[in-house]
NUBA-43337 format. One record per residue (C-alpha): x negated, y, z negated; residue in one letter. Coordinates in Angstrom, 2 decimals. Each point is the difference from the previous one (the first is absolute). Layout:
# residues N
<site><x>X</x><y>Y</y><z>Z</z><type>a</type></site>
...
***
This chain:
# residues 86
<site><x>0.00</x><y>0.00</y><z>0.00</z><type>x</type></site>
<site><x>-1.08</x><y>3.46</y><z>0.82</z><type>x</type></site>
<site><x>1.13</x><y>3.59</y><z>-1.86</z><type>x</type></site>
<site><x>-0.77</x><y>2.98</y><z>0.49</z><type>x</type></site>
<site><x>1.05</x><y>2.81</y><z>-2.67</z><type>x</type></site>
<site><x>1.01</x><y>3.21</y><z>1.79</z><type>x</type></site>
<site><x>-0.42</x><y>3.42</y><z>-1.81</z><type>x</type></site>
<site><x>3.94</x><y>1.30</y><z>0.21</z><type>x</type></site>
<site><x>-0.98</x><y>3.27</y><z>1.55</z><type>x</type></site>
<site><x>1.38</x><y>1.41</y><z>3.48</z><type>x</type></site>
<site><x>-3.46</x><y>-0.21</y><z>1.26</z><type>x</type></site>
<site><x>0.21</x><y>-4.37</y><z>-0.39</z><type>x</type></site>
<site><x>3.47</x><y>0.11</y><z>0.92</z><type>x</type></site>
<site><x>-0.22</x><y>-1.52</y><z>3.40</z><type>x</type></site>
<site><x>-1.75</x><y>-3.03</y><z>-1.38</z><type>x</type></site>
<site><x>2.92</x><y>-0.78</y><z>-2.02</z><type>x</type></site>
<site><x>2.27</x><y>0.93</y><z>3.01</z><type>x</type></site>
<site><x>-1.58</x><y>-2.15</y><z>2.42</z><type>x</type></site>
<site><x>0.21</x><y>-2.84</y><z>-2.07</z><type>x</type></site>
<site><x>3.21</x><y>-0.23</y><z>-1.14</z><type>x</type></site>
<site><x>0.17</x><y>-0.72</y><z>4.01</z><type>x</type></site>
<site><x>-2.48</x><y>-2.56</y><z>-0.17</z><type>x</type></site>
<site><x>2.52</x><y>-3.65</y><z>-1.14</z><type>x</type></site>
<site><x>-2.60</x><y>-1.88</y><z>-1.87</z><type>x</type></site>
<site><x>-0.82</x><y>3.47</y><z>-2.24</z><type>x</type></site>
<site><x>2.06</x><y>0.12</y><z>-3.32</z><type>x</type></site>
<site><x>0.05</x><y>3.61</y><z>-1.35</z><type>x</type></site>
<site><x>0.27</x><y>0.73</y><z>-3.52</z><type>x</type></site>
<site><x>-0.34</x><y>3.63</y><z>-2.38</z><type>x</type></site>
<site><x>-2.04</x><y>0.30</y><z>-2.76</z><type>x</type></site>
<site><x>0.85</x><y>2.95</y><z>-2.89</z><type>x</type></site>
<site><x>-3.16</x><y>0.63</y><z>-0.43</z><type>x</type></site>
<site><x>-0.26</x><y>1.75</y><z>3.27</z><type>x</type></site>
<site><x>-0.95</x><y>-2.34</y><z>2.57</z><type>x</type></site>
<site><x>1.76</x><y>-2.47</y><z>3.04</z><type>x</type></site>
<site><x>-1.22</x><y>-4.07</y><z>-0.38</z><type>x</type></site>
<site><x>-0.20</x><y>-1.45</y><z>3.85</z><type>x</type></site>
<site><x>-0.09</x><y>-3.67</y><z>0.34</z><type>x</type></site>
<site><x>-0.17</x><y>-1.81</y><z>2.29</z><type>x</type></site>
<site><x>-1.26</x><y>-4.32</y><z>-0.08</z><type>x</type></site>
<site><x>-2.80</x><y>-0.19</y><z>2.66</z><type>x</type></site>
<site><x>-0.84</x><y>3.83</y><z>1.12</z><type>x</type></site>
<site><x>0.75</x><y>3.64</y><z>0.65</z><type>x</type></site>
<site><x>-0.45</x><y>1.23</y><z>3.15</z><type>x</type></site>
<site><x>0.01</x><y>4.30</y><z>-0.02</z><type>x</type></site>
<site><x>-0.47</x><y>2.02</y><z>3.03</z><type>x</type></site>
<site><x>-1.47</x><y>4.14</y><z>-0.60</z><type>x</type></site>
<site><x>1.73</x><y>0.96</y><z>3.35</z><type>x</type></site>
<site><x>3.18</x><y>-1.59</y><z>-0.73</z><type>x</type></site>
<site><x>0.81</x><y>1.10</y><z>-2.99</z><type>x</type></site>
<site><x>-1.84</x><y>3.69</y><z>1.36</z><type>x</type></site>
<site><x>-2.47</x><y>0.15</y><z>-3.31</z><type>x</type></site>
<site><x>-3.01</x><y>2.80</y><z>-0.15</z><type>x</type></site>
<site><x>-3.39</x><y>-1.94</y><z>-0.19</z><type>x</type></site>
<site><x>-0.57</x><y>1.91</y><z>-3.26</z><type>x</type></site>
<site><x>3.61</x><y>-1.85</y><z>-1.09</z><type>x</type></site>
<site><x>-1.23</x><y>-3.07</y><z>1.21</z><type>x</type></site>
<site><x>-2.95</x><y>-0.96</y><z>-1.36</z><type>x</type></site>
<site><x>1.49</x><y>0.82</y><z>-3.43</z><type>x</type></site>
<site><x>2.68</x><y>-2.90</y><z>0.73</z><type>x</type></site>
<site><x>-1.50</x><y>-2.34</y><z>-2.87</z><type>x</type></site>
<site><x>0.35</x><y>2.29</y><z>-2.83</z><type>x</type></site>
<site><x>2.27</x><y>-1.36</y><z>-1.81</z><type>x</type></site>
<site><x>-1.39</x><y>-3.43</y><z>0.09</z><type>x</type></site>
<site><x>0.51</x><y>-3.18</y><z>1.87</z><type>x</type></site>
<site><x>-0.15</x><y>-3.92</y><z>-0.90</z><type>x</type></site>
<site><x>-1.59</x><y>-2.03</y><z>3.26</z><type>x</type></site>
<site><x>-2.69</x><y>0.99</y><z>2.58</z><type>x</type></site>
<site><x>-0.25</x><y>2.27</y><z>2.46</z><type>x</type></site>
<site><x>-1.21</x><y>-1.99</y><z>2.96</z><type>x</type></site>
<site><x>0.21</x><y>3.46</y><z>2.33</z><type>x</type></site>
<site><x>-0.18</x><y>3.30</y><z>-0.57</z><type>x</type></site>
<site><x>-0.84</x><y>1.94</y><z>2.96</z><type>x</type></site>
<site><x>1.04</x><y>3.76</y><z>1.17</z><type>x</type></site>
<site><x>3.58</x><y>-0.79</y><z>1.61</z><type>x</type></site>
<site><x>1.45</x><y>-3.20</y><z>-2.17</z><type>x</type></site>
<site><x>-1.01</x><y>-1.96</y><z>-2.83</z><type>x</type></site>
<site><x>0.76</x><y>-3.63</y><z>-1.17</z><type>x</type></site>
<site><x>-0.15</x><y>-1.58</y><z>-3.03</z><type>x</type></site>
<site><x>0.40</x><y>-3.49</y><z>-0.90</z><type>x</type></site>
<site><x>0.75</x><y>-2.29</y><z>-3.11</z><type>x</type></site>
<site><x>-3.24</x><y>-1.62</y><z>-1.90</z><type>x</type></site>
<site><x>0.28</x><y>-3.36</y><z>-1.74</z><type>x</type></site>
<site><x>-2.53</x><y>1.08</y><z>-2.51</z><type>x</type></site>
<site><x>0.87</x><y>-0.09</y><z>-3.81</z><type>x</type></site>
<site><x>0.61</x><y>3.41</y><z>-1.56</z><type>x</type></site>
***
């Protein structure tokens, strides 16, 4: 399984938005000011899609994520589920 944890500002918004579009993604909201994204194999996020500032987008992992992120380039990133113990 893969999350993500999504700062719940307008600037992350699109994340969230483009998931809840995405039918393996299960969306939840978190009080304590954040979005949890998961997802059971990987997320798949596109800069240009979801029309992010590069500044935005490398700041997408600030709030955290459980897996590995197998791509991260300028345009989309990917991250996958690990089997490794926590």
């Amino acid at each position: 399984m893969v999350v993500i944890y999504v700062l719940d500002v307008p600037e992350f918004r699109p994340v969230v938005d483009t998931c809840r579009d995405k039918p393996d993604c299960v969306i939840s909201h978190s009080a304590k000011g954040y979005w949890r994204v998961e997802a059971p194999s990987e997320i798949v996020l596109n800069r240009r899609a979801m029309q992010m500032k590069p500044a935005v987008w490398y700041g997408l992992f600030t709030g955290g994520l459980n897996g590995e992120i197998a791509e991260f380039g300028r345009d989309e990133v990917r991250v996958i589920g690990t089997n490794k113990a926590l």
